[in-house]
C-alpha positions in Angstrom: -13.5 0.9 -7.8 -14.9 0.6 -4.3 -14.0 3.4 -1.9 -11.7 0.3 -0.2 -9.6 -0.4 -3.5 -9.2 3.5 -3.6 -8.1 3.8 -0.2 -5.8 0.9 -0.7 -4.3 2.5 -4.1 -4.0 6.2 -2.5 -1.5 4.4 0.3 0.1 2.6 -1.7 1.9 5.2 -3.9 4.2 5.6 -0.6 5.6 2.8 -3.0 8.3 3.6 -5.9 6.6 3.2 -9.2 8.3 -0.2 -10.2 7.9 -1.9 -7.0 3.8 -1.0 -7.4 3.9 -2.2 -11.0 4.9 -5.8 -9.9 3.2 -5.8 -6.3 0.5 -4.1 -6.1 -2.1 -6.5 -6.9 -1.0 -8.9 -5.0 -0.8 -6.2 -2.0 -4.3 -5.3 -2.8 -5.5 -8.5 -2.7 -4.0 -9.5 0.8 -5.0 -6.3 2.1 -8.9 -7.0 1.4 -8.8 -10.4 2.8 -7.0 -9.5 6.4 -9.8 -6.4 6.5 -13.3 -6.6 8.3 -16.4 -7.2 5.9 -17.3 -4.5 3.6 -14.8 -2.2 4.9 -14.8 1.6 3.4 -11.1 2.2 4.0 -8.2 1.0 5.3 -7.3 1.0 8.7 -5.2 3.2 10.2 -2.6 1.2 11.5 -1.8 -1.1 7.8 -1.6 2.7 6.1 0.7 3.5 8.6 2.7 0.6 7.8 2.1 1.1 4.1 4.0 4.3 4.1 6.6 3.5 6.2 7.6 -0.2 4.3 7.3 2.3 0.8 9.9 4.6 2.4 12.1 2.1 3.6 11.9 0.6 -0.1 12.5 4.1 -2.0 15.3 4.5 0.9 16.9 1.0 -0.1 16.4 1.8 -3.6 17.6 5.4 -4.1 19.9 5.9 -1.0 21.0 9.9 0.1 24.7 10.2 -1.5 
């Protein structure tokens, strides 16, 4: 596993468990095409926006009572 894939996986478990079961290949994969040749990590900005889509999906998923 590159340290890209790694970075990828690490932000991606802002993600509930289910949701990265049946996604997050397909994330992964559209992830490494939109980033620069032989990049080490991911960029700030898409983990930022990893994070918050993955709480907004656990929020939609498991609401506060």
């Amino acid at each position: 596993m590159t340290p890209f894939e790694r970075s990828v996986a690490f932000w991606l478990r802002a993600y509930p468990l289910r949701w990265r079961a049946a996604r997050s290949a397909e994330a992964a994969a559209v992830l490494a095409d939109l980033a620069s040749p032989a990049p080490r990590r991911l960029h700030a900005r898409a983990a930022i926006g990893l994070v918050r889509g993955g709480w907004a999906t656990r929020w939609s998923e498991h609401p506060p009572p």
